[in-house]
N, C-alpha and C positions, 0 to 999 in steps of 0.2 A: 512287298519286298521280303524276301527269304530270307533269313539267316546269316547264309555263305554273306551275300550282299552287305550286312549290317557288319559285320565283324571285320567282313575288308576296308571297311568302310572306318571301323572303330581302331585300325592295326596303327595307325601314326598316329594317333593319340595314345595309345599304350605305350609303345617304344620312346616316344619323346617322354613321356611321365616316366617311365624304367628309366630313363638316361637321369633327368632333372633329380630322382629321390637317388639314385646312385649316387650324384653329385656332391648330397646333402640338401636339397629342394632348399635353395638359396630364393628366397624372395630378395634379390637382387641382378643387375645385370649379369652378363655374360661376363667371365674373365678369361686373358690371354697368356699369364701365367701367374702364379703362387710366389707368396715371399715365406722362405724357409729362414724363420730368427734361430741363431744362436748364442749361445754366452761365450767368450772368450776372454780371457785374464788382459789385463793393460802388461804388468811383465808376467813373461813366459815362464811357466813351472811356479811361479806364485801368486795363487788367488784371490788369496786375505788381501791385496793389498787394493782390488778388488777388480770388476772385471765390465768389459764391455759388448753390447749387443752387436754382433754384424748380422746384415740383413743380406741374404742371398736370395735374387732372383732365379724361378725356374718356369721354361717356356711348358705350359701345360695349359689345356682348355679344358675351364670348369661352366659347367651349364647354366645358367638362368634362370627367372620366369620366363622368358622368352621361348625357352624351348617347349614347353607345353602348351605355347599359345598357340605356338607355331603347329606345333601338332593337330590342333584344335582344328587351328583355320585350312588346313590340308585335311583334315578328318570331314569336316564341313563340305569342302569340296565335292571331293570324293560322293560324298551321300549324294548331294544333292546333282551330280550327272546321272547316280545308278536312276535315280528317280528321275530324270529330264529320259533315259533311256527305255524305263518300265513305260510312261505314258508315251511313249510313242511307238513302243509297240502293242499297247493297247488300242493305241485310235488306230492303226498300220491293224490289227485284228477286227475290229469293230467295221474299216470300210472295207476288207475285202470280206467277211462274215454274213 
């Protein structure tokens, strides 16, 4: 197995691992959006009197463990066809040889 072969082989596991540490490599699931907390005063223009959290949702996908698994098992793949391909063009050389 060459090189070229191994690396294509190894490309969806890097990209899914670049995506997942981009994300912050969350050892947790996948999310479908982020909650943005704020502080906000109970009355308006005075904040001594004191103040409350609003919670805003935002529709945004953050990565997982899953995304590197997922890489993993598509990396996995991948190998193991180039190899199902190399062995049979070696026995395809060896019987007409």
């Amino acid at each position: 197995m060459n090189f070229r072969n191994i690396l294509i082989s190894l490309l969806p596991l890097l990209i899914s691992l670049g995506l997942w540490i981009k994300d912050g490599a969350r050892v947790a699931f996948w999310l479908t959006s982020i909650e943005e907390k704020k502080e906000i005063p109970i009355v308006e223009g005075m904040p001594e009197l004191g103040t409350q959290t609003q919670i805003i949702w935002k529709e945004q996908f953050v990565s997982g463990v899953e995304t590197p698994l997922i890489g993993l098992f598509i990396s996995l793949i991948i190998y193991l066809i180039f190899r199902i391909i190399i062995k049979q063009r070696r026995e395809k050389a060896v019987h007409q040889g």
